[in-house]
C-alpha positions as CSV (number, residue, x, y, z in Angstrom):
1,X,-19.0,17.9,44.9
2,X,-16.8,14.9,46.9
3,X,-14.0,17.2,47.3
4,X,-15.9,20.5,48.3
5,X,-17.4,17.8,50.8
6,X,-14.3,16.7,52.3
7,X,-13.2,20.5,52.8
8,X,-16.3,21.4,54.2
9,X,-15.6,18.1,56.8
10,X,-11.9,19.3,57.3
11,X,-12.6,22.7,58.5
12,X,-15.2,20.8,60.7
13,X,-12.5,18.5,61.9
14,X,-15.1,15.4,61.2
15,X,-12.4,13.3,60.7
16,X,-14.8,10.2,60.5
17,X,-16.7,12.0,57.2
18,X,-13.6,12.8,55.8
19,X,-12.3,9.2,55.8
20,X,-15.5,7.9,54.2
21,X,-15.2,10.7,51.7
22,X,-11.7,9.8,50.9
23,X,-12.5,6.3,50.4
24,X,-15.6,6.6,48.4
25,X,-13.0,8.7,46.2
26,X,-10.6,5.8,46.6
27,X,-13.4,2.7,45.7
28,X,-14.6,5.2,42.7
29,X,-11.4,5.6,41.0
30,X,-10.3,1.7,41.7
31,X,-13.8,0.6,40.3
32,X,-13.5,3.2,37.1
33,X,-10.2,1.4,36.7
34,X,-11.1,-1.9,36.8
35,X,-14.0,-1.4,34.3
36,X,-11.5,0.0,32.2
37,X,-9.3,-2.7,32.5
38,X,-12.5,-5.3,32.3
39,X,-13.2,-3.1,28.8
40,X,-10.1,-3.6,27.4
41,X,-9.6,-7.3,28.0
42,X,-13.1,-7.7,26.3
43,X,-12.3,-5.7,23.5
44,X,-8.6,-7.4,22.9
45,X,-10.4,-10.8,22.9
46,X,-13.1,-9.8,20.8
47,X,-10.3,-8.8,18.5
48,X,-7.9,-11.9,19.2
49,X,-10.8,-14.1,17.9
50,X,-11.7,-11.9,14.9
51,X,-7.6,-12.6,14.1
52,X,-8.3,-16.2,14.0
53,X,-10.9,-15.9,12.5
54,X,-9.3,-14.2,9.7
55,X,-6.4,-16.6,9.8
56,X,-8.4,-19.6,9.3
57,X,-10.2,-17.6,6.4
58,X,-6.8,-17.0,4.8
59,X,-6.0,-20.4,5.2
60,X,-8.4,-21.8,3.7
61,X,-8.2,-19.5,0.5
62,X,-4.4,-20.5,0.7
63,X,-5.8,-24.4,0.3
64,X,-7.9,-23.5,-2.9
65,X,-5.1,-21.2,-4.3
66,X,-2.4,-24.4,-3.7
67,X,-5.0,-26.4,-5.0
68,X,-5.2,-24.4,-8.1
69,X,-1.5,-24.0,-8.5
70,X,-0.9,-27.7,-8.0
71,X,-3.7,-28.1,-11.2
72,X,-1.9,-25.4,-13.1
73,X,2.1,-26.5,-12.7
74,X,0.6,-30.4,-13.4
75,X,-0.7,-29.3,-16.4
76,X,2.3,-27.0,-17.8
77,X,4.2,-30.0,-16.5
78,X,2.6,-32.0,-19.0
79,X,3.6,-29.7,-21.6
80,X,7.2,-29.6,-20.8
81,X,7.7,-34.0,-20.7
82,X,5.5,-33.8,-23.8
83,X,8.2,-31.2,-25.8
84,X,11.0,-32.9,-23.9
85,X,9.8,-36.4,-25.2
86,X,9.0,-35.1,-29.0
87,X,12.6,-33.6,-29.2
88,X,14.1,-37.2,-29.5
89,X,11.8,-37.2,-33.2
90,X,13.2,-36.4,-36.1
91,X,11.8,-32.3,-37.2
92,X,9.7,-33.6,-40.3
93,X,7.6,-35.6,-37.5
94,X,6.9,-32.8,-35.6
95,X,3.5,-30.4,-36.1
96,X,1.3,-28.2,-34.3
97,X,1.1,-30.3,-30.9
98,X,5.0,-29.9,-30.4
99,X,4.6,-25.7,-31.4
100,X,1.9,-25.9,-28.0
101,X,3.9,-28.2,-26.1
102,X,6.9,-25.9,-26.0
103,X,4.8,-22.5,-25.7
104,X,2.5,-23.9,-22.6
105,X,5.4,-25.3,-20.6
106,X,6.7,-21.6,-20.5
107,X,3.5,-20.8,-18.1
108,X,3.4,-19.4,-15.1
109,X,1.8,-18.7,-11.8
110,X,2.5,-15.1,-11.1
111,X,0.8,-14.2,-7.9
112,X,1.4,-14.5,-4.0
113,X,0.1,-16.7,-1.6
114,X,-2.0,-14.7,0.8
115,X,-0.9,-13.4,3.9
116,X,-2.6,-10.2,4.4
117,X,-3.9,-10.6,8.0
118,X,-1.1,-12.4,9.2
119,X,1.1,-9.4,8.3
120,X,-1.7,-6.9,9.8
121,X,-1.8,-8.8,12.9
122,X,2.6,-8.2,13.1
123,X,2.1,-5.0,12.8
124,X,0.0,-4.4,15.3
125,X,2.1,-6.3,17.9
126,X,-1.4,-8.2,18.6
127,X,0.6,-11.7,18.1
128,X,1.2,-12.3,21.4
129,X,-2.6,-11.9,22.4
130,X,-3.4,-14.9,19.4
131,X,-3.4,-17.5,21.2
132,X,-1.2,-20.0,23.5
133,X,2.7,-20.2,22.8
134,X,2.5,-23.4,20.6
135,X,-0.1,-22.0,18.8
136,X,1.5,-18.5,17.8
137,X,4.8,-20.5,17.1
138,X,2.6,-23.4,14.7
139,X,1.3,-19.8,13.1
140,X,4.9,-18.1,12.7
141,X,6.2,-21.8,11.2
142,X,3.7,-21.6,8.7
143,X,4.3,-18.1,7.6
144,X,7.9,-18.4,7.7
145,X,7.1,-21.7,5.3
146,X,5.5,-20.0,3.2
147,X,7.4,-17.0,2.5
148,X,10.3,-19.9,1.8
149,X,8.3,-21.5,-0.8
150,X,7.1,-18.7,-2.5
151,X,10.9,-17.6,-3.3
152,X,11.0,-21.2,-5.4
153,X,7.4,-20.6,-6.6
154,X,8.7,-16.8,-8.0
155,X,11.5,-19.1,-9.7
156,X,11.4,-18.7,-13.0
157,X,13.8,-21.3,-15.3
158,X,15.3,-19.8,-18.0
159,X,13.1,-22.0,-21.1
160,X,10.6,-19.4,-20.8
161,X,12.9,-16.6,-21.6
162,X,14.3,-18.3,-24.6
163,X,11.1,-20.1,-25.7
164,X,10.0,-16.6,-26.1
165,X,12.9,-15.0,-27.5
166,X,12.8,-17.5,-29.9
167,X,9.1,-18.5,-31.2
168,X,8.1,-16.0,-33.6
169,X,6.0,-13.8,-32.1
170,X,2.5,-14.3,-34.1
171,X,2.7,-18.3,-33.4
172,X,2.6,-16.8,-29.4
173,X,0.0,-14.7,-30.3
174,X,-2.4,-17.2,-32.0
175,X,-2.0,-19.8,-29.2
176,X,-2.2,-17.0,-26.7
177,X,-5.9,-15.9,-28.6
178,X,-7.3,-19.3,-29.6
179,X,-6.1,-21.2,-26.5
180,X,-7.1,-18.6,-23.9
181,X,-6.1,-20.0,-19.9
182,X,-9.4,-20.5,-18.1
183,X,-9.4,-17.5,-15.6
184,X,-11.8,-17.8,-11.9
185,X,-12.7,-14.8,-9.5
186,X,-13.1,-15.5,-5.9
187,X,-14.5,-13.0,-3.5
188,X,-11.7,-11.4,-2.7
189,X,-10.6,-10.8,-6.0
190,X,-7.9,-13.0,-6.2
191,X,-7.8,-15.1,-9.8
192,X,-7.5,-18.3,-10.4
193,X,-6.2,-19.6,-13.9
194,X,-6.1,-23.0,-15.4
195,X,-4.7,-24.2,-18.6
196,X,-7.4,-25.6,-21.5
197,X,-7.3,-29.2,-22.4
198,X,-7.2,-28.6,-25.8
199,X,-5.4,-25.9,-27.5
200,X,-6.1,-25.5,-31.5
201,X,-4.1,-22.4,-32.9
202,X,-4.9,-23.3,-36.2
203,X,-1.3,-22.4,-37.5
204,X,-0.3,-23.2,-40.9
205,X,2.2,-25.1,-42.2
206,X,5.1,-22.2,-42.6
207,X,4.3,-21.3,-39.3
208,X,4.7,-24.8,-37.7
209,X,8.0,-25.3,-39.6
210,X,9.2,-22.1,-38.8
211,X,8.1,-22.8,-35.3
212,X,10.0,-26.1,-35.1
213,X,12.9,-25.1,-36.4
214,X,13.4,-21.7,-33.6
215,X,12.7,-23.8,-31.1
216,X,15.0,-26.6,-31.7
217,X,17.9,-24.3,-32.6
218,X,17.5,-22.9,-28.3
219,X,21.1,-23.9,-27.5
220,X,20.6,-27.1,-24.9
221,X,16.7,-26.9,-25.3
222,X,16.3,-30.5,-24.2
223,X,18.7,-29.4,-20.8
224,X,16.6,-26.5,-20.4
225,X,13.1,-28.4,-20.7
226,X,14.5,-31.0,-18.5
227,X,15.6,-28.3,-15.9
228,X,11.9,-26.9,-16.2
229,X,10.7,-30.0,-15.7
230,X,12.6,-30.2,-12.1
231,X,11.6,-27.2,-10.9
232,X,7.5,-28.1,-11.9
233,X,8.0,-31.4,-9.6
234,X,9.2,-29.7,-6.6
235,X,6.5,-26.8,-7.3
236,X,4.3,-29.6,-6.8
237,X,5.7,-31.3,-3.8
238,X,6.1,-27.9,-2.0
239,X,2.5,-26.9,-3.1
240,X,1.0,-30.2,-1.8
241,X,2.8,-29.8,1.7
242,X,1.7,-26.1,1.8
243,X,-1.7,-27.2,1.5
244,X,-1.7,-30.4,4.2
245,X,0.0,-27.5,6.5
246,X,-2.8,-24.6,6.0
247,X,-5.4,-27.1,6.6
248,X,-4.1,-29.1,9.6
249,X,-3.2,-24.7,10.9
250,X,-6.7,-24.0,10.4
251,X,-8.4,-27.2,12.6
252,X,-5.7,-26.2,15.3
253,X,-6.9,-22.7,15.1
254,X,-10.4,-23.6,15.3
255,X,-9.9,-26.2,17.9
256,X,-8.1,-23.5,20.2
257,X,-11.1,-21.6,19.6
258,X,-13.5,-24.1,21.1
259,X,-11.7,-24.9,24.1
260,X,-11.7,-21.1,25.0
């Protein structure tokens, strides 16, 4: 219609009309552009907070899964000190406990910490719209941390290859049925697993001697328990730091969120 208009005012040689044409046509296209533009800045904003949002949820499941592996490696560390300390004893003082001590310190935590949205938002190439520099950089840091602490987490000593090479395998069995680890779904399906207190396998006697006798004949058992037990403690130490970081990441999040 505009540009019929405009011919129509050309063959007329109404230059006036044809300039008001041409710049109706002119404000029309740089108004449909800046809506655009005003869209698209809306909607990238809208979906820069959702990230955060996402982040600080992350985080926060990060804090109860360190949480729970902090519970967890304290607890097989217990184990470990416990076989470590019952190895000085003479075999005919050992029983059931010791069988339990050196089957639970060969546990293990065998999933990732999560970082689903973090890689989502890489992919995307939507970092650079998270936030300000120090932020994206304090989110990168802690990402980068934790993909360096979940290579020693993955670390498995070598006791709980030989431990279970060398325990028969119906002594594993009947600590693995009558000791059962206590086992928690979240939401979003990850699972959270904790040792029992008390483990009863009921073994008898041929099985405890038996059981005592593999184990102690593990060439350098009592190195590879206290190498275990080294690798627990900085589990722990790492896990505890992990956890101070995604929480102090998430209140920066948040508070980045409230002055916007």
């Amino acid at each position: 219609m505009v540009i019929r208009r405009i011919r129509d005012h050309v063959a007329d040689h109404n230059w006036f009309a044809v300039a008001v044409d041409v710049g109706i046509v002119v404000a029309g296209v740089f108004l449909g552009n800046q809506v655009s533009n005003w869209n698209q800045d809306r909607g990238e904003r809208v979906q820069s907070y959702e990230d955060r949002q996402r982040l600080v949820a992350d985080l926060r499941a990060n804090d109860v899964d360190l949480s729970n592996r902090i519970a967890y490696f304290k607890a097989v560390l217990a184990h470990a000190q416990a076989a470590l300390e019952a190895l000085g004893r003479p075999s005919s003082a050992l029983g059931q406990d010791f069988i339990v001590d050196a089957y639970q310190a060969t546990q293990i935590v065998p999933r990732e910490a999560k970082h689903v949205t973090y890689d989502e938002i890489l992919a995307t190439g939507r970092l650079t719209r998270l936030g300000e520099p120090a932020l994206r950089d304090r989110v990168g840091n802690y990402y980068i941390l934790q993909r360096t602490t979940g290579v020693t987490f993955a670390n498995t000593p070598g006791y709980r290859e030989k431990l279970r090479r060398a325990l028969p395998g119906a002594t594993q069995a009947a600590i693995r049925t009558r000791c059962p680890e206590k086992r928690q779904s979240l939401s979003d399906d990850t699972i959270l697993n904790l040792l029992p207190e008390y483990c009863d396998p009921r073994l008898d006697p041929a099985s405890v001697s038996a059981g005592v006798r593999e184990v102690r004949a593990i060439p350098e058992v009592g190195a590879e328990l206290n190498r275990l037990i080294g690798d627990l403690a900085v589990k722990i130490e790492l896990a505890t730091v992990m956890r101070q970081r995604a929480t102090k990441l998430s209140d920066q999040i948040l508070a980045a969120d409230k002055a916007n």
